[in-house]
C-alpha positions in Angstrom: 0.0 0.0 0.0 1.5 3.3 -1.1 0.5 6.1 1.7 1.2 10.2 -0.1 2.6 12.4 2.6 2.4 15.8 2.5 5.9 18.1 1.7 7.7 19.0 4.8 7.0 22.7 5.0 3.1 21.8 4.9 3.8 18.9 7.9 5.9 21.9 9.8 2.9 24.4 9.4 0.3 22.0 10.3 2.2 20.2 13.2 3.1 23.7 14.6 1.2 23.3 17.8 0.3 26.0 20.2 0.8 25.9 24.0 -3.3 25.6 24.3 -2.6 21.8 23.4 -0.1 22.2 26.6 2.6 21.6 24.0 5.1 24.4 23.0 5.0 25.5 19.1 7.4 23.8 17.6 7.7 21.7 13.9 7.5 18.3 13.9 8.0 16.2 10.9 6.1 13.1 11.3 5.8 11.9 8.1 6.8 8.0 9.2 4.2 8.1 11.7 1.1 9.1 9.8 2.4 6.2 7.4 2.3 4.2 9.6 -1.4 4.9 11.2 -2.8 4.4 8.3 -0.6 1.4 7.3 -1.8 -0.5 10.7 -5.4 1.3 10.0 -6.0 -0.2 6.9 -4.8 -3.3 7.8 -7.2 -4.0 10.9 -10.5 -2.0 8.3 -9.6 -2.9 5.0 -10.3 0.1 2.7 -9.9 1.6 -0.9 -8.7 4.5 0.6 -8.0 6.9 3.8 -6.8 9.7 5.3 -5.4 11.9 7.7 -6.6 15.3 7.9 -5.0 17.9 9.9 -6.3 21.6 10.5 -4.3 25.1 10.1 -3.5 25.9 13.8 -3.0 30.0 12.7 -6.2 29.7 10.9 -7.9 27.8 13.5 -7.4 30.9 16.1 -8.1 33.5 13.6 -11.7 35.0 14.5 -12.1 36.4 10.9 -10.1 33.4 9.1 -12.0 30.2 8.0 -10.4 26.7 9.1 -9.1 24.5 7.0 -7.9 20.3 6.6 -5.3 19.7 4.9 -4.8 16.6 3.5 -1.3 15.5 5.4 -1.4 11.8 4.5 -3.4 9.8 2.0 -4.0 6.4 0.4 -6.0 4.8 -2.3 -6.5 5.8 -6.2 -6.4 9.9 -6.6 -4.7 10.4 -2.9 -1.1 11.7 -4.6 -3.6 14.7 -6.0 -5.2 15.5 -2.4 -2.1 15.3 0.0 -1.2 18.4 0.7 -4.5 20.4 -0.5 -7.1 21.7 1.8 -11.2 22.1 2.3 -12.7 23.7 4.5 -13.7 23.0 8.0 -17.6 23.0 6.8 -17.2 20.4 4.2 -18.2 17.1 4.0 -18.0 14.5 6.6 -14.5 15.0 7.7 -15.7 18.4 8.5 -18.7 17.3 10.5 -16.0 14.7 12.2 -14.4 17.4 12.9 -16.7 20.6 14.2 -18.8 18.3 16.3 -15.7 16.3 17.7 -17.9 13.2 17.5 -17.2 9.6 15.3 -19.0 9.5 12.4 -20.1 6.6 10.0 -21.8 6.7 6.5 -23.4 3.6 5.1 -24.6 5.1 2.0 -22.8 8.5 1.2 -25.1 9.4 -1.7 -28.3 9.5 1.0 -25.9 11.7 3.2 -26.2 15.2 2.9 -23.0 16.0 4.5 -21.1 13.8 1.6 -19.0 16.9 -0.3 -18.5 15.1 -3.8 -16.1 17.6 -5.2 -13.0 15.5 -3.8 -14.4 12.5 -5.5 -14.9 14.7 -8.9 -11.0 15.9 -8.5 -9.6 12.3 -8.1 -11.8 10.6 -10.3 -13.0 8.0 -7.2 -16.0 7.0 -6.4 -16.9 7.2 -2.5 -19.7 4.7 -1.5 -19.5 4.6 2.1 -17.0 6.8 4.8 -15.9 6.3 8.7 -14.3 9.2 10.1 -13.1 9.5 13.7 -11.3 13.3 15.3 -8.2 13.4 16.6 -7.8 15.2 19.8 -5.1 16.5 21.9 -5.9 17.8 25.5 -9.3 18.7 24.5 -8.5 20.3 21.7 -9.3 19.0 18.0 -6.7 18.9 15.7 -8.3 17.2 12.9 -9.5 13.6 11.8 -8.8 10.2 10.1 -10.8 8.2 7.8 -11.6 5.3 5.5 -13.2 5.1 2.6 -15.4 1.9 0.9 -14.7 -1.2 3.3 -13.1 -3.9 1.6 -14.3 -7.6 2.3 -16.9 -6.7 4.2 -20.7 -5.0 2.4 -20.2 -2.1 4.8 -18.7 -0.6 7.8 -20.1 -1.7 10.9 -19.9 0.0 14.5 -16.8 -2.2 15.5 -14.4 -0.5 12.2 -15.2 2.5 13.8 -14.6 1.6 17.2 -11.0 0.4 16.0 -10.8 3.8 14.1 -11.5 6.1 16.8 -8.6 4.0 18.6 -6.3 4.7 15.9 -7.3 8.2 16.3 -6.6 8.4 19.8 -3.2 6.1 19.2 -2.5 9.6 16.2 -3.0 12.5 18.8 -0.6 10.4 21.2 2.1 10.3 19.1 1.7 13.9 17.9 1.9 15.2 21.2 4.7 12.9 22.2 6.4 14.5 19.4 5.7 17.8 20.9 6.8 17.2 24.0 10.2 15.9 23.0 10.7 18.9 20.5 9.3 21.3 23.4 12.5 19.8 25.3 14.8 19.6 23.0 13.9 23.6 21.9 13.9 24.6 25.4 17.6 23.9 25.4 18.5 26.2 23.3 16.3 29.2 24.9 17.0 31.8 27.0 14.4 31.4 29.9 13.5 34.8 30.7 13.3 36.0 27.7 12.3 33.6 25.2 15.2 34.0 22.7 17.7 31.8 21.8 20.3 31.3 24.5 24.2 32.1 24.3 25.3 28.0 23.4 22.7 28.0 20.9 24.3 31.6 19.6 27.7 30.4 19.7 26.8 27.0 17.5 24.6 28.6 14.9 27.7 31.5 14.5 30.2 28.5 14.2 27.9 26.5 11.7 27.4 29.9 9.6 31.2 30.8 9.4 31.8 27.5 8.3 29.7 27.7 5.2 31.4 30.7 4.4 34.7 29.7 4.5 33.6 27.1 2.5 31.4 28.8 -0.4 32.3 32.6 0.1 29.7 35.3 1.1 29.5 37.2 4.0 27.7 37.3 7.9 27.3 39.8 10.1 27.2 39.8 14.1 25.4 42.8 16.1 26.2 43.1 19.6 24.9 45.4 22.2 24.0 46.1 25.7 21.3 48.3 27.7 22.8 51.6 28.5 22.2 52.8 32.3 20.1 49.3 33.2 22.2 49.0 36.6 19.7 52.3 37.4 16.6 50.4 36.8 17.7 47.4 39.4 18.8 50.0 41.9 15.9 52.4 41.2 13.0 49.9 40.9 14.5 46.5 41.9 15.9 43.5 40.0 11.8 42.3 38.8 11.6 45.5 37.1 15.0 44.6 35.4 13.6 41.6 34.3 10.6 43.2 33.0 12.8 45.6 30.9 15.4 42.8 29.9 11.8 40.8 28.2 10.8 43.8 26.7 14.1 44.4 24.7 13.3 41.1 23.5 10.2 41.8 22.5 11.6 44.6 20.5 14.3 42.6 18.5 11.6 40.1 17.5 9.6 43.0 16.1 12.6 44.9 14.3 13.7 40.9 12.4 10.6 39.5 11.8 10.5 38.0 8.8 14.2 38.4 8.4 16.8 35.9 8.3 18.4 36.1 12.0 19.6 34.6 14.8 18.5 36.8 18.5 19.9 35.4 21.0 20.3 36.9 24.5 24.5 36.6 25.5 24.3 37.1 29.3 23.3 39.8 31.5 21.8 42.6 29.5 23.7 41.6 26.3 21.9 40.9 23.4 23.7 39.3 20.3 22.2 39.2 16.3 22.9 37.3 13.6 22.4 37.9 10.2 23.7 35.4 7.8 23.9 36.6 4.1 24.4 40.3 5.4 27.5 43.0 4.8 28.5 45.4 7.8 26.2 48.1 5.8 23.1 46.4 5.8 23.7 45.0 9.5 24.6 48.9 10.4 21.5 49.5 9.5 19.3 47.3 11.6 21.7 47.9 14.2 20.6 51.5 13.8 17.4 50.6 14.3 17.3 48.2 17.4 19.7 51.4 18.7 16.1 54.3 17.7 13.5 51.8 18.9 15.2 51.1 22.4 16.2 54.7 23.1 12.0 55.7 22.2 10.1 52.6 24.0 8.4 53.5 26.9 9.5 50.4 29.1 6.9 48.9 31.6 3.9 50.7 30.5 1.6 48.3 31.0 1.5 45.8 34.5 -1.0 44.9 37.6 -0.1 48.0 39.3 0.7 46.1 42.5 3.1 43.2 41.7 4.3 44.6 38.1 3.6 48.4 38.3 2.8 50.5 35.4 6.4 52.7 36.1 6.8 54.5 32.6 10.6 54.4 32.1 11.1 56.8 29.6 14.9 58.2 28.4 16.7 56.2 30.7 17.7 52.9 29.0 19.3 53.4 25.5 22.3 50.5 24.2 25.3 51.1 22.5 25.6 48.6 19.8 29.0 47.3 17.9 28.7 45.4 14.4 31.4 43.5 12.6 31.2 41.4 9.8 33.0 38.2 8.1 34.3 40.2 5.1 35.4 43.6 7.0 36.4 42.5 10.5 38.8 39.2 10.2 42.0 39.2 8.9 42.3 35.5 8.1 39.5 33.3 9.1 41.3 29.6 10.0 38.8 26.9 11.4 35.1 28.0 11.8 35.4 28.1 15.6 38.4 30.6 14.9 36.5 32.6 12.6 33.1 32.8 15.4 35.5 34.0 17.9 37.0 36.3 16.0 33.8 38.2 14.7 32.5 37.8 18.5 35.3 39.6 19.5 35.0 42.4 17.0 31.8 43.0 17.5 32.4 43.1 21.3 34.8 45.6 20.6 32.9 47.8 18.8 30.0 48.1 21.3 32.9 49.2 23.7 34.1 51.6 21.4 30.8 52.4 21.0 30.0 53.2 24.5 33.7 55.4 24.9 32.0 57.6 22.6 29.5 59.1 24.8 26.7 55.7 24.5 23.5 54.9 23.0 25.2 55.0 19.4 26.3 52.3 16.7 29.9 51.8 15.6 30.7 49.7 12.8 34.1 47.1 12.9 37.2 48.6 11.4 38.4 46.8 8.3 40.8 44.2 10.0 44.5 44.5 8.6 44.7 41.8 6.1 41.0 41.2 6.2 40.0 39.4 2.5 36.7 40.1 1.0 34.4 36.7 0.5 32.5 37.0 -2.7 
């Protein structure tokens, strides 16, 4: 039995669970698995065909969006053509499955009014009867499986769909397993306080970079910065109120590289680290510029419970002096990837402190190292 899976972006997308399923949201590829379900599946119901179904989790919570269930793994004649298209969350009886959370069988789908007979139209199959069971994770529903036309038997009965809605069950165990162990294995590399990647992480991903481009040429640059004046918020307001500000920082890098290839990482302290693979010193001056204009005009802990977390309105206080160095225009002669990592680390650390001997809350850009080779 061939089973179609869907391409690994769609799985990512789909699988990207939110923490309302108690899981964090992370990617999992599970393409073996769903294979697998509906390998064992179709061996215990005999069917023409089946499917699993999974919804869209940032379409699910969208108020004004409309859901969709995408077709993550199929079998049967027409299934390479569905795997990895959609319908909505209001057709057919995968939908109903789905909206009502409830097991659902059809004897006769051509006397069923929920029966949506486009997909049959599109694969050229002809759907007589359908079992459909929802998979659920923690209460929440994240889409179904079914099977299509029982084979060796007239029809489905209530004891295939029994067996199904176990299989369903058995699906939403495995996918939050998955979860949890890529929750775990992403919380590793975090920074707990404020959610960005943490300095090992930072260190690994700047070796792994610099090693591609002593291998293949281009260029990567490194932003580094502190806050300017934060030991005044600890003493002034007390180390929660640091915190506060240290998360809100964070919050403001993920705005400024959102949708931009980059690495934030936090490097200890109040030390914030960026990378931008791909990027020249000019082009990382430039966002450095801008984490330096949005940090000196935030309005840190606005908002709070006014007891606990007061609303305290720190305005022209904290500010950062940032330093920037790049592959190409900061190191002389790269040697081993870890060498090279080092290196631009170093640069860039410099810079901030050049940076900050210039009177703080300004960029300065790494000095062309002597010797320092272009990579094209």
């Amino acid at each position: 039995m061939k089973v179609n899976i869907a391409d690994v972006p769609t799985l990512a997308r789909l699988l990207n669970r939110k923490k309302r399923y108690g899981s964090a949201g992370y990617a999992v590829d599970l393409s073996v698995i769903l294979s697998e379900i509906l390998t064992w599946a179709n061996r215990l119901v005999p069917s023409e065909s089946g499917s699993i179904l999974l919804d869209d989790p940032l379409l699910k919570w969208n108020p004004e969006g409309r859901g969709q269930l995408f077709f993550a793994a199929c079998f049967g004649r027409g299934s390479r053509t569905l795997v990895g298209t959609s319908l909505g969350e209001d057709c057919g009886i995968a939908g109903v499955t789905y909206r009502k959370g409830r097991p659902y069988i059809s004897k006769d789908v051509q006397k069923d009014s929920s029966f949506y007979p486009a997909i049959d139209r599109r694969t050229g199959f002809r759907t007589r009867s359908v079992i459909c069971a929802p998979i659920v994770i923690g209460g929440a529903k994240i889409g179904v499986i079914e099977l299509i036309n029982r084979k060796g038997k007239a029809n489905y009965d209530e004891h295939d769909l029994a067996l199904l809605e176990i299989f369903a069950g058995y699906t939403a165990t495995l996918i939050h397993n998955a979860l949890i162990g890529r929750m775990f294995e992403e919380l590793s590399k975090k920074d707990s306080l404020t959610d960005l990647h943490n300095d090992r992480f930072f260190f690994h991903t700047l070796e792994q970079e610099a090693m591609k481009i002593i291998k293949q040429g281009g260029d990567m640059s490194l932003i580094f910065f502190d806050l300017d004046r934060f030991k005044e918020v600890n003493d002034t307001h007390g180390h929660l109120a640091g915190s506060r500000v240290l998360k809100e920082v964070a919050d403001i890098l993920r705005k400024i590289f959102i949708g931009v290839r980059a690495v934030l990482a936090r490097y200890g302290g109040d030390e914030y680290v960026v990378v931008l693979p791909g990027a020249d010193i000019r082009e990382a001056g430039k966002y450095a510029e801008r984490i330096r204009h949005d940090i000196a005009g935030n309005v840190f802990l606005r908002s709070g419970d006014g007891v606990r977390r007061p609303r305290l309105n720190i305005r022209g206080v904290i500010t950062c002096s940032v330093g920037v160095a790049s592959m190409a225009e900061s190191i002389r002669t790269p040697g081993s990837a870890r060498a090279a990592a080092e290196s631009l680390i170093k640069a860039a650390d410099s810079a901030m402190y050049a940076a900050k001997e210039q009177g703080k809350n300004r960029v300065f850009l790494s000095q062309r190292g002597p010797g320092a080779k272009r990579r094209r």
